[in-house]
C-alpha positions in Angstrom: 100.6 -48.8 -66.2 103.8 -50.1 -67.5 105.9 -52.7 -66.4 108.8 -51.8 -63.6 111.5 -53.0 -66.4 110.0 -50.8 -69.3 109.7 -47.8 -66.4 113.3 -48.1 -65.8 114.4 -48.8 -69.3 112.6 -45.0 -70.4 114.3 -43.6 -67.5 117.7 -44.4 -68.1 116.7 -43.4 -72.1 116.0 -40.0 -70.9 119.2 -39.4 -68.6 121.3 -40.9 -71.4 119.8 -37.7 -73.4 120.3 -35.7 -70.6 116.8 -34.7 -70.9 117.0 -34.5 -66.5 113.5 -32.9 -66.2 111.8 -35.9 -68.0 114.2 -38.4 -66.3 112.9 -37.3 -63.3 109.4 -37.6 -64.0 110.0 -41.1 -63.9 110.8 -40.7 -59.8 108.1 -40.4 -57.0 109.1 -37.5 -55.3 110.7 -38.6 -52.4 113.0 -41.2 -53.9 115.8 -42.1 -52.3 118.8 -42.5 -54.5 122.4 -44.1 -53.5 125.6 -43.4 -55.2 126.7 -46.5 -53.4 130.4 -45.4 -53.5 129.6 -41.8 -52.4 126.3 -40.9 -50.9 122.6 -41.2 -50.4 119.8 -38.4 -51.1 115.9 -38.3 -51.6 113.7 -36.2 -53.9 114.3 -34.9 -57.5 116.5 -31.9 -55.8 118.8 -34.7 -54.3 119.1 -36.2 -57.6 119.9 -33.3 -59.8 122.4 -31.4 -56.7 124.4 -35.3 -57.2 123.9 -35.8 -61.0 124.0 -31.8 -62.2 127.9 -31.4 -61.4 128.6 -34.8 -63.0 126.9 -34.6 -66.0 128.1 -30.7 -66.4 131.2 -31.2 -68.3 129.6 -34.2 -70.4 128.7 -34.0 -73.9 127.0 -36.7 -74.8 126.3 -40.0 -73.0 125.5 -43.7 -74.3 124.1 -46.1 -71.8 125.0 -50.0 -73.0 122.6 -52.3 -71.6 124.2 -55.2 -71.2 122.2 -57.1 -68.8 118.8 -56.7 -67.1 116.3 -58.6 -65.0 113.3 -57.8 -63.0 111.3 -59.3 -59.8 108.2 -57.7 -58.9 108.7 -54.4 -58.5 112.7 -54.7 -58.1 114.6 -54.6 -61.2 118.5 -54.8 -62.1 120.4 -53.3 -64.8 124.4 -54.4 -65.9 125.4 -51.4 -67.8 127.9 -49.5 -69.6 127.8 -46.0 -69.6 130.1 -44.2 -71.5 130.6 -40.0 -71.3 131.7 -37.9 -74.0 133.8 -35.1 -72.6 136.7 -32.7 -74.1 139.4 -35.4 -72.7 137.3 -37.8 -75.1 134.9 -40.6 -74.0 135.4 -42.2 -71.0 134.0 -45.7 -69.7 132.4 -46.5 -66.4 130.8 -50.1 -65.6 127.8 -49.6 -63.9 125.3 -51.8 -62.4 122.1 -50.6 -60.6 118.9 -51.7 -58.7 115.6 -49.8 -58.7 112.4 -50.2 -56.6 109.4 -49.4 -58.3 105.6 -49.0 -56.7 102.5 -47.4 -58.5 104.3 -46.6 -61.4 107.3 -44.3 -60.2 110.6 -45.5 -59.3 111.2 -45.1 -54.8 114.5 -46.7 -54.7 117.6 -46.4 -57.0 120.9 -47.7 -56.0 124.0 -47.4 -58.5 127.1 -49.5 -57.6 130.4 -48.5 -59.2 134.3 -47.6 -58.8 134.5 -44.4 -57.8 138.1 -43.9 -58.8 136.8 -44.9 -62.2 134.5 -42.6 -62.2 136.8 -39.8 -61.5 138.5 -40.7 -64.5 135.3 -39.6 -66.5 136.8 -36.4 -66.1 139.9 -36.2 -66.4 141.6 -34.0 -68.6 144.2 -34.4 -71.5 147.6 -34.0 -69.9 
């Protein structure tokens, strides 16, 4: 079984792809994920009704890891993640905590600015 930080780490490498169906492989079914500015869901529907709209209008993504450490089964990523949309690519500082048991992720909580992230897609005026 692999370490919670390298779990996470090929998570967020398939999301950056948007590959969502093996991103979510990588959650146990009922996990409960918090867009701390926003809202809170569980299960890979909850994910994909939050992350599906957001992602729609992106073309490509690149996730900068910036920072990361792990406890246990709690581990923390500082990142950048930065969307390529028709406006152009936009920036959003992001930083995030995941739990992990018995190899899937239970808990993942991302903290950012929500008026930054409404940026993401804005259009060219």
């Amino acid at each position: 079984m692999r370490e919670p930080i390298e779990l996470v780490e090929s998570f967020l490498k398939a999301f950056e792809a948007m590959d969502f169906d093996t991103a979510l492989t990588h959650l146990a079914d009922d996990c409960e994920y918090t867009n701390i500015p926003l809202m809170s869901v569980k299960g890979h529907e909850g994910v994909r009704q939050v992350l599906g709209p957001f992602f729609e209008p992106v073309k490509e993504n690149e996730f900068q890891l910036l920072r990361k450490a792990a406890s246990g089964n709690v581990v923390f990523f500082e990142r950048l993640d930065r969307h390529l949309t028709e406006a152009g690519w936009r920036e959003l500082p992001v930083n995030s905590v995941f739990e992990v048991e018995n190899g899937k992720i239970t808990v993942w909580r991302e903290y950012f600015d929500a008026p930054t992230a409404q940026q993401i897609h804005a259009t060219k005026a």
